[in-house]
N, C-alpha and C positions, 0 to 999 in steps of 0.2 A: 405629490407622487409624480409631478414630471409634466409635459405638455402631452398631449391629448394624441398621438400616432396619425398620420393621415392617413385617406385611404389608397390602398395599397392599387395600382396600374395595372396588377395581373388577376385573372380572375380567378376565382376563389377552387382550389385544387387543379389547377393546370400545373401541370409538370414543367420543370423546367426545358427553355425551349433557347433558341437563339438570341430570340428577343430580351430576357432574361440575362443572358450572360451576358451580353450587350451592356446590358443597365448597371448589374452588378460589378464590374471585371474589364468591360471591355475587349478580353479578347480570351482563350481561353488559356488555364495554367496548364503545364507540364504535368501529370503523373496523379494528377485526380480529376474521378469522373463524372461524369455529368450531375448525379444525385449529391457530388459535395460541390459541386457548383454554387450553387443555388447558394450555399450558407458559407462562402465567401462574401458574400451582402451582409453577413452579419456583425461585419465591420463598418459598412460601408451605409445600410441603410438610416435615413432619418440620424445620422451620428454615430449607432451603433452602440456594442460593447465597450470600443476602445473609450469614444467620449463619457459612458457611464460610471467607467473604473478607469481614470487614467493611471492610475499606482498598480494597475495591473497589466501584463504584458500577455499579448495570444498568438498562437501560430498555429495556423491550420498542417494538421502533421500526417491527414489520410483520411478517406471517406468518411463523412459525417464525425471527423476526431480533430479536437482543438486539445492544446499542449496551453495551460494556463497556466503563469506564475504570481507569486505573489494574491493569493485568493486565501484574505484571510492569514497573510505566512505564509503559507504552502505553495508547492508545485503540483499542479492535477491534469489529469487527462480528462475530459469532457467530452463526453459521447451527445448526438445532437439526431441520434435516430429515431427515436420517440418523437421529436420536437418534428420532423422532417415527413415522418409517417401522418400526424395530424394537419398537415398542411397539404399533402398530398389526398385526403380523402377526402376533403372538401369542405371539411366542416370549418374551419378560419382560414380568413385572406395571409398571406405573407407578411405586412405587417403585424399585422396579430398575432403569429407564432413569432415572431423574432422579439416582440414586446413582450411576449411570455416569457420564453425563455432569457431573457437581459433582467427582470425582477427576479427570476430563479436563481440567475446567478449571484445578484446583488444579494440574496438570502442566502445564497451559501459564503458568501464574503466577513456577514455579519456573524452564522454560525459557529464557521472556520474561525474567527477571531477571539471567538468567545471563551473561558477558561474548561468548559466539559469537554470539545474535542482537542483542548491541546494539552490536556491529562490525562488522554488514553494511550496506553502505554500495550507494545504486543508479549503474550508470555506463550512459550513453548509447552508443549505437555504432551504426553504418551499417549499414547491409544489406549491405553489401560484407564487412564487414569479419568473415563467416562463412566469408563464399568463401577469405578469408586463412589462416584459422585451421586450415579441413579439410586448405588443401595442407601449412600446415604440420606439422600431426598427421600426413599421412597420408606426406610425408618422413621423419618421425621413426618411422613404424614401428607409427602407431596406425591402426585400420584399421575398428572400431565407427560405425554410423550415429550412435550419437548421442553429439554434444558432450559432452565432460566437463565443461558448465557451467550452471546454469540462466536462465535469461532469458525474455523476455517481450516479445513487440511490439506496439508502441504506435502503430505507423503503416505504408505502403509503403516508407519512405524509416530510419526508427527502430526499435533494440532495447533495452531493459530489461537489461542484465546486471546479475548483483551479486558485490561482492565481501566479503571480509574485510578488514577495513582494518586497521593497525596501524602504528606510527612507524616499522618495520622496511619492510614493504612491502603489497602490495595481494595475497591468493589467491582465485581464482576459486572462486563457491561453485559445488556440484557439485549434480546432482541427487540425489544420497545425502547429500550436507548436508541440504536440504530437510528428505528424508523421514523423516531420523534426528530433526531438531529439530519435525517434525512443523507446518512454516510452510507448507503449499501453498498455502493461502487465506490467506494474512495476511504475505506476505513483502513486497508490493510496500507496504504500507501502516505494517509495521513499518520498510522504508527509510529512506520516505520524511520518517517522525518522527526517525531517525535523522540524516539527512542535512540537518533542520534544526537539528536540535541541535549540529551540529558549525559547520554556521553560524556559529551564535551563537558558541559557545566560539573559534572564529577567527578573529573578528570581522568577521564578512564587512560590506561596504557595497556600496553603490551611488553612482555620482557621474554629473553629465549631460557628457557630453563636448562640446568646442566645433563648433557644425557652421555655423560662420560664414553666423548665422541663416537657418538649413535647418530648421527646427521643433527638437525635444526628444531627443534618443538618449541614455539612461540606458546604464552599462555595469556590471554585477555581478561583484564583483570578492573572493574569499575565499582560494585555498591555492594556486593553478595546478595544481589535480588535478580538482576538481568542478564546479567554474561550470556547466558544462552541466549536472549535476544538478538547476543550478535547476529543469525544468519540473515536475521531478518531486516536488519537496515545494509542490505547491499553496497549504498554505496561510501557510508562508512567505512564498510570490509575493504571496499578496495582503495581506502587512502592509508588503511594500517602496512605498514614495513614489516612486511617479513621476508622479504628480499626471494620471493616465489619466483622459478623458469617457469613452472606451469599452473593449471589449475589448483589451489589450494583445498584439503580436506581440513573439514573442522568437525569436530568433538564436544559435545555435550552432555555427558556424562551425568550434570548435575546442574540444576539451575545458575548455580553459582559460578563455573566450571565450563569453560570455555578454552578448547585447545586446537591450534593449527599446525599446521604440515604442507610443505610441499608434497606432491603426488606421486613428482618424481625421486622423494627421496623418501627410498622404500625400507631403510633402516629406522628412522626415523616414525614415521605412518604408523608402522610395528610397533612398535615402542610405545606410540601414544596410542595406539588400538589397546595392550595392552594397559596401560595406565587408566584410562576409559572403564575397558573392564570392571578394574576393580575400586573404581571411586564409583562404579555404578551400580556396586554390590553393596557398598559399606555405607555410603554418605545419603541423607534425607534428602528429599524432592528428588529422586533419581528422575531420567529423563532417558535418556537411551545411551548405550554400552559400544554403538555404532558410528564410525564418521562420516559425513554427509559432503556432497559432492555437487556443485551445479550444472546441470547438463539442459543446453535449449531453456535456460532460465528459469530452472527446476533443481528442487534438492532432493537429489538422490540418495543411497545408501551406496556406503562408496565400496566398490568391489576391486581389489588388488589385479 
């Protein structure tokens, strides 16, 4: 398990003070404050994180927030206010929270790598489509407030579920999936990497469909299972070409079914609002008939 931590020079819940920053840093950084002080030593203490994981890279990116890559594959944000609060009431020296927290990461290293969270895959679904699920749980004899599934919403209209994906079939993760793999902060963002990477390996594309010059409608096109995941791996969206001036609207009409738009091109929008419309009347796993817009890192419902 490692060599044994010494004991730590500061005593046990003192705040950070000068002497501190001193030890840790030397002097102080630019544009964070005193409370993430302290946990720039989390590099630097007895070896640190970086010596523990050197295949992994960190950067402190804002109060008590480290920017990790490569944990596990992934890129994560690592919140360190919990770990920061325990130190501060007194109950463990400095060493001891930073020993804590450096095993917690090295578990989420080995989780991260493991084949359960790099099979969770995110799926879109309607508001409605809870109201389905209780009558049918609660026919079959299940009778608990709460879903046997976890999820997350993204708007009035939109929910976040995730599943297990495999060439077999799709199993809902549960909210005891979660908290056994210990992903409650980091599930929609582990997804979301996931679900570009499958992308790729599927060879998703894009093509513009003919709208017998009506402006530009791009249509995203990968497995007939995920398409609509597209909103959710961001930054995949933004390496697809669709030669957008501004904001792009995209269309979900149908799980499968996946459509964009420049914003500003208001022929076009039309066109695939209506086409939305009616692949969201006709076709199975409907989803929403509305196109959605990111606004301050939110999907919206996009209003003309």
């Amino acid at each position: 398990m490692g060599t044994q931590p010494q004991r730590s020079e500061f005593p046990i819940g003192r705040r950070p003070t000068q002497e501190i920053k001193s030890r840790l840093v030397g002097r102080r950084p630019r544009k964070i404050s005193d409370r993430s002080m302290i946990y720039i030593g989390f590099f630097i203490n007895l070896g640190g994180l970086k010596a523990q994981l050197p295949a992994s890279s960190f950067e402190i990116v804002g109060d008590l927030r480290i920017h990790a890559k490569n944990i596990g594959g992934y890129e994560l944000d690592m919140f360190l206010d919990n770990a920061y609060a325990v130190y501060t009431s007194g109950n463990r020296d400095l060493d001891a929270v930073f020993s804590d927290q450096i095993e917690s990461v090295k578990r989420q290293q080995k989780v991260y790598g493991g084949p359960d969270v790099k099979s969770i895959f995110p799926v879109i679904k309607p508001v409605d489509y809870f109201e389905v699920v209780k009558k049918q749980l609660k026919q079959a004899g299940y009778n608990s407030e709460e879903l046997p599934m976890y999820y997350q919403k993204l708007n009035d209209d939109l929910y976040e579920v995730y599943v297990f994906n495999s060439t077999e079939n799709m199993r809902l993760v549960t909210p005891d999936d979660v908290k056994k793999l210990e992903i409650e902060n980091t599930i929609s963002s582990v997804a979301a990497q996931n679900i570009a990477r499958h992308y790729k390996e599927a060879g998703a594309s894009i093509s513009e469909i003919d709208t017998n010059g009506n402006g530009h409608i791009f249509r995203f096109k990968a497995d007939e299972n995920y398409e609509a995941s597209l909103i959710l791996a961001s930054d995949y969206l933004k390496d697809l070409q669709v030669n957008s001036k501004g904001p792009i609207v995209v269309f979900i009409p149908a799980r499968n079914i996946a459509l964009i738009t420049d914003s500003g091109d208001v022929q076009a929008t039309q066109l695939a609002a209506g086409i939305s419309a009616r692949v969201y009347s006709e076709m199975g796993y409907a989803i929403s008939p509305y196109g959605y817009i990111k606004k301050d890192g939110e999907w919206v419902r996009y209003t003309p």
